[in-house]
N, C-alpha and C positions, 0 to 999 in steps of 0.2 A: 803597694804592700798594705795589708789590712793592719790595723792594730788591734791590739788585747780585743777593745772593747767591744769593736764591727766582728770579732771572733768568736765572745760569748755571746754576743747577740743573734750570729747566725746559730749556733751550738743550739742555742734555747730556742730557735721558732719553732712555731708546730711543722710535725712530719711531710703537710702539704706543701709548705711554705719551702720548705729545702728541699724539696725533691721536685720543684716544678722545671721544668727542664728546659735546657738553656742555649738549645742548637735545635734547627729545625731535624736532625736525625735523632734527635733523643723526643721528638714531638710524638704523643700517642694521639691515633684516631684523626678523622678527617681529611680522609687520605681523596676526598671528593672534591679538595679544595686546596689542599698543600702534598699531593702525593706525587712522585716525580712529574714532571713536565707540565703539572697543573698551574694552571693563571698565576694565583697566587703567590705558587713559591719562587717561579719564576721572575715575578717581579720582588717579589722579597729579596732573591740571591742576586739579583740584576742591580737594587736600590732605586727601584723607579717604582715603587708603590705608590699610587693617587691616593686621593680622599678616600675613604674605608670606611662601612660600617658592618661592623662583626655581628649578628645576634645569634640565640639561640639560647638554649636553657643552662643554669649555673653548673660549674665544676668542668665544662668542653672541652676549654683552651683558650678563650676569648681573650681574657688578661694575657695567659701567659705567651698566644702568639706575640701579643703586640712585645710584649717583653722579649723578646726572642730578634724582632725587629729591632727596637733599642739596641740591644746587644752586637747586631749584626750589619747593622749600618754606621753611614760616615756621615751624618745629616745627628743634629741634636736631638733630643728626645726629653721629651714634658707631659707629665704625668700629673690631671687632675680628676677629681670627682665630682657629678656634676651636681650631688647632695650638699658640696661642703664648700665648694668654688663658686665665685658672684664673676659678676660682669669684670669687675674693677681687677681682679688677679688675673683677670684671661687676657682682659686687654693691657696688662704689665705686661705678660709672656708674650704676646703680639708684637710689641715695643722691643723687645728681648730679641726675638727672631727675626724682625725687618730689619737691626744693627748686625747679627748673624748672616744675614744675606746678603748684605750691601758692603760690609765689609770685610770677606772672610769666602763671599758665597758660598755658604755653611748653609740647607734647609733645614726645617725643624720640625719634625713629630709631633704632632699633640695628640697624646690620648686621652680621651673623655671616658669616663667611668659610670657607668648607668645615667647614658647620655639622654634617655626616654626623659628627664626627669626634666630638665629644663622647659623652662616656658617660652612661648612664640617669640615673643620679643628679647631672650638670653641669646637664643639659636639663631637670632639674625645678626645680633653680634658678631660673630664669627664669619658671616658668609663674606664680605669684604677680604678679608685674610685667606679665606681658602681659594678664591675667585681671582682674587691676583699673585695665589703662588706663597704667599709669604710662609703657610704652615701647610702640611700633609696632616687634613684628621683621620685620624679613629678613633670612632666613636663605638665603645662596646655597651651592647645591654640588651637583657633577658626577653626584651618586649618585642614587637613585631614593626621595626621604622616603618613601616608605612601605613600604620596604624597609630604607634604612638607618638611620632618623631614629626615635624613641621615640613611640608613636599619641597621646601626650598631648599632643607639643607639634604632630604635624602635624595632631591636630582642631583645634587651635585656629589653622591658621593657612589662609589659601587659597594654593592650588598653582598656580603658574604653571610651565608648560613651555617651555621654550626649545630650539629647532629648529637644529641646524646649519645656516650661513648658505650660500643658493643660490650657486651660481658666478657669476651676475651681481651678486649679494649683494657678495663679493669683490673682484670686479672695480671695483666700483661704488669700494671701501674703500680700495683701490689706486691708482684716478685722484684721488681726493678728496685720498689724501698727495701724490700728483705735482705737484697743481697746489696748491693749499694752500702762499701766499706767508709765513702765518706759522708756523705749524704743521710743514709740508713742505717739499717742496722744489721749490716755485713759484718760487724765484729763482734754483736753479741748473740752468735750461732741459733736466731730466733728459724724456726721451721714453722708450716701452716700444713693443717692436713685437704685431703683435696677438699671435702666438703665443706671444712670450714673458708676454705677460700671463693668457693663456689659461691656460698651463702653471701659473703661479705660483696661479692660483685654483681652478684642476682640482687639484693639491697639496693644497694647506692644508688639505682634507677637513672643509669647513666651519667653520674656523678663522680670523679675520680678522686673529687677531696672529701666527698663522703666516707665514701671506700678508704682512704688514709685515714681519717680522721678516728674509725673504727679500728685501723688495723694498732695505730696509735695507743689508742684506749688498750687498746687487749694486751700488748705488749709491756705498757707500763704497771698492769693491774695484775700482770701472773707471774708469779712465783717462778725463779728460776730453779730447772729440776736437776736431780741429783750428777744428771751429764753435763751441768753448766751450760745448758742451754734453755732455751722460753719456747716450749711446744702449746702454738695457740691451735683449740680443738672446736667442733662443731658448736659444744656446750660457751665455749667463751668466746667466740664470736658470735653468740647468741645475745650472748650479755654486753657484748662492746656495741654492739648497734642498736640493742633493745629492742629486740621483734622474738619473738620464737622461732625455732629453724623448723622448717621442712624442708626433709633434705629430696629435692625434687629429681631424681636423676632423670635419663631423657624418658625409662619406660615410668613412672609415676608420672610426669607431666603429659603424656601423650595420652594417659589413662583419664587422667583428670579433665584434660581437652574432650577428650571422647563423653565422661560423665556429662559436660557442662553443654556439649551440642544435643547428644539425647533428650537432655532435661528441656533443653528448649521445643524439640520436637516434640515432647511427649507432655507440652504444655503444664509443667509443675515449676511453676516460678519458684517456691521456695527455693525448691533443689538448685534450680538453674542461679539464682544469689549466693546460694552455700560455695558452689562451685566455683563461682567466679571468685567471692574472697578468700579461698583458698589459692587460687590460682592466683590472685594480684596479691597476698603475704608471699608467697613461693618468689615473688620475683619476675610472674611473668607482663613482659611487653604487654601494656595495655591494646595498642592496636591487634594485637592478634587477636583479642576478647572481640573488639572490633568489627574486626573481617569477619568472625564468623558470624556476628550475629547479623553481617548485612547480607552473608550469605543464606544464613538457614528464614532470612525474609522475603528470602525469593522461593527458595528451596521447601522449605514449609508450609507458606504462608501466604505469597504469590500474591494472586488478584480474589482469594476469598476476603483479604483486609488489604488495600494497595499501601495504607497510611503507616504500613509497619515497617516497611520498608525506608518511609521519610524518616522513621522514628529513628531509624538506624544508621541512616547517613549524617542525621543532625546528632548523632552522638558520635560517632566518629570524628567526624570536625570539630565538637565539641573536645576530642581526646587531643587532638592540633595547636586546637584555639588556648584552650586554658590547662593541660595536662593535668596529671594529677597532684592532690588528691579530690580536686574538684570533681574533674570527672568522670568519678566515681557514679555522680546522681544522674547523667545523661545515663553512661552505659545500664545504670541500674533501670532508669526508664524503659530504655530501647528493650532489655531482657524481659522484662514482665510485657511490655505489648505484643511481642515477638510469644511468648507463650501463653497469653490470652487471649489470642486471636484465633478463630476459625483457621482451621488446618487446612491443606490444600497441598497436593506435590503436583498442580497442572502444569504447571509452567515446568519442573524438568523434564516433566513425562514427554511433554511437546516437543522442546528444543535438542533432547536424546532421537526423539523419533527423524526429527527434521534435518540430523545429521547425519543419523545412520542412512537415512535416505542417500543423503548429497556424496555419501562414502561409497554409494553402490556406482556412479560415473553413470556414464551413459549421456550426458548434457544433449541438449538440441537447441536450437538456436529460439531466442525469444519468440512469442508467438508479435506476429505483425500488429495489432492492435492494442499492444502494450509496450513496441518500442520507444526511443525518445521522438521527438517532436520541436527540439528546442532550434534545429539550426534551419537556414530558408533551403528549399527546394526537398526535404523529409515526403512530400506530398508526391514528390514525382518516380519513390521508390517504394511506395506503398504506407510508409511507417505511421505506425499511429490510425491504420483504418479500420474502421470498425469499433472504436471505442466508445463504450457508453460512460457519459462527464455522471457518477453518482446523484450530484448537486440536484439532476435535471428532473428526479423522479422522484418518488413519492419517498418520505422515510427517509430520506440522502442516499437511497440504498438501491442499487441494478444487480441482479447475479449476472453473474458474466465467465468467463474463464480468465482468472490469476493466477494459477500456478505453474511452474516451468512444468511442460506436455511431457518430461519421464519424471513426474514426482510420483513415486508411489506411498502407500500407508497413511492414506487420508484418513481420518482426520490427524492432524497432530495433535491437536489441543482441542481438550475433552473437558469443560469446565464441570467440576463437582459439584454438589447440592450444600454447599458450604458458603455461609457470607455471602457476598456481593457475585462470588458466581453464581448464585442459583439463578439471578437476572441472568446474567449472560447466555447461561445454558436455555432457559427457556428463548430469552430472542433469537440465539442462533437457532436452536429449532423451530420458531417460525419462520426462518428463511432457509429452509430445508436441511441444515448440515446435523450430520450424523451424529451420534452419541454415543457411540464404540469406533475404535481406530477399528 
């Protein structure tokens, strides 16, 4: 039974803090890794969870799985951070849990709390205890274990990744405190309109205590209206998360996607910048900025500049590696090379051409002096005869016939007078290929 005080003290946490939820059926998102018959949950509801290491970005679930674990097992459960915790307290709880086991066979949880943060020599501490059973870790934190974390303790532990929560994820997070009579604010007839909800979960950039933490603010800061009720609107959840709203619906976002791929084609960086920070205030998924721009660096851009396309996968991983708001300055890079670069649409025009082909059927069997050659007696059914080794002649270069005998609509790939194809185009027409399909 709670007293007064563990009463007012839940009463008064913030909205995140009471509404974190406390059954893996009350658990939002990451349905990749706790959704029915997943690993995970499985060993959760079994109590045969091993060593653990949670990561992924703040606000997921990380904390609140392992709390859900506490909750839900028969095994003790100890709760450190690995900011505020020395060697000397962990190896107390150590001490704690081998009188637990030995006498009681009781196992014990320990959760480590931005577990990156320990030094080599902290995190070896531990491996004794996890190696003989004495404690079950988890270790949760934002960072990447196999980058930030020591390989001794993350061999020994299995890696769970945790996914920025979808916007209906949010959403979902947002109504559940709305209506939530004990928890939320199911008793003071608080309503949200759709865009203001929209906005608050487009925000929080896959953050679920973000998203409370705003929905929080708005609630406590508006006037209750003449129906006795708190109607929080586009305008005041502008002002609880501090951004301006655009209210992005799917045809404004699709429009703005469409602005922001033209501007790249049509090489006007401003525009192509403008675009994108409107679209990253709006709320949208950095990777999709992403994709496109590694897209329209083939699709644009191709082999007149080939280095735009590096530009555009090292900012993508960049958007992985360090997420935003950092990665803002990769994608900003990647966009201005992508629209500074000599134009080019050879490479779709090619691989359109080279499909439509392969769509017309017709196949015939390889021509014999381009079969394989790898296994012994190939020589006694002809394969591989007649083949010129390039290597053998002058240039690296023989013409020969390579292409399947019903290809039609030669050429596929037409290189333009742009950048680094204008080489191309010249040496293939010195080894005769055409310059119109």
């Amino acid at each position: 039974m709670q007293d007064l005080f563990t009463q007012n003290a839940r009463d008064h946490a913030p909205l995140a803090d009471r509404m974190r939820p406390r059954t893996l059926d009350e658990f939002i998102g990451q349905k990749h890794i706790v959704g029915e018959g997943r690993l995970l949950r499985r060993a959760i509801e079994a109590d045969r969870l091993t060593s653990s290491i949670f990561f992924g970005p703040p606000g997921t679930g990380k904390t609140t799985l392992a709390t859900i674990i506490a909750h839900s097992t028969s095994a003790a459960f100890v709760r450190m951070n690995a900011v505020t915790s020395g060697v000397g307290e962990v190896r107390e709880a150590f001490k704690d849990a081998e009188s637990r086991l030995r006498l009681y066979g009781q196992t014990t949880y320990l959760l480590l709390d931005e577990c990156h943060r320990w030094s080599k020599s902290q995190s070896d501490s531990i491996l004794p205890a996890i190696e003989q059973g004495i404690v079950r870790f988890i270790g949760s934190t934002t960072e990447n274990p196999m980058i930030a974390m020591t390989p001794a303790i993350v061999s020994r532990c299995r890696l769970f990744q945790f996914e920025p929560l979808t916007q209906s994820d949010i959403e979902e997070a947002v109504m559940r405190a709305i209506r939530d009579e004990e928890r939320g604010y199911g008793k003071q007839r608080v309503s949200i309109d759709p865009d203001a909800l929209g906005y608050i979960a487009q925000s929080a950039g896959g953050d679920v205590r973000s998203a409370l933490n705003a929905l929080e603010l708005a609630v406590l800061t508006t006037r209750v209206g003449a129906d006795g009720g708190i109607h929080i609107t586009a305008a005041v959840a502008e002002e609880s998360i501090q951004k301006r709203v655009i209210k992005c619906d799917d045809s404004l976002y699709y429009d703005m996607l469409s602005a922001f791929c033209k501007s790249l084609r049509g090489s006007d960086s401003d525009a192509a910048l403008a675009w994108f920070a409107r679209l990253n205030y709006a709320g949208v998924d950095p990777r999709i900025i992403a994709r496109r721009v590694i897209a329209h660096a083939s699709e644009d851009v191709g082999l007149a500049n080939p280095t735009a396309m590096l530009q555009a996968i090292a900012a993508a991983q960049s958007v992985e590696l360090i997420g935003m708001p950092e990665a803002r300055l990769s994608l900003a890079q990647a966009i201005i090379a992508v629209c500074e670069s000599p134009k080019s649409n050879s490479v779709v025009m090619a691989v359109d051409r080279a499909f439509a082909d392969a769509e017309k059927g017709g196949f015939q069997p390889v021509p014999q002096h381009l079969r394989d050659t790898h296994y012994a007696g190939h020589e006694k059914i002809g394969s591989g005869e007649g083949y010129k080794y390039p290597h053998d002649y002058p240039g690296h270069y023989v013409a020969q016939q390579y292409a399947p005998l019903e290809a039609r609509g030669f050429p596929y790939y037409v290189p333009s007078d742009q950048g680094q194809e204008e080489k191309l185009r010249l040496r293939r027409r010195e080894r005769g290929f055409k310059d119109e399909p």
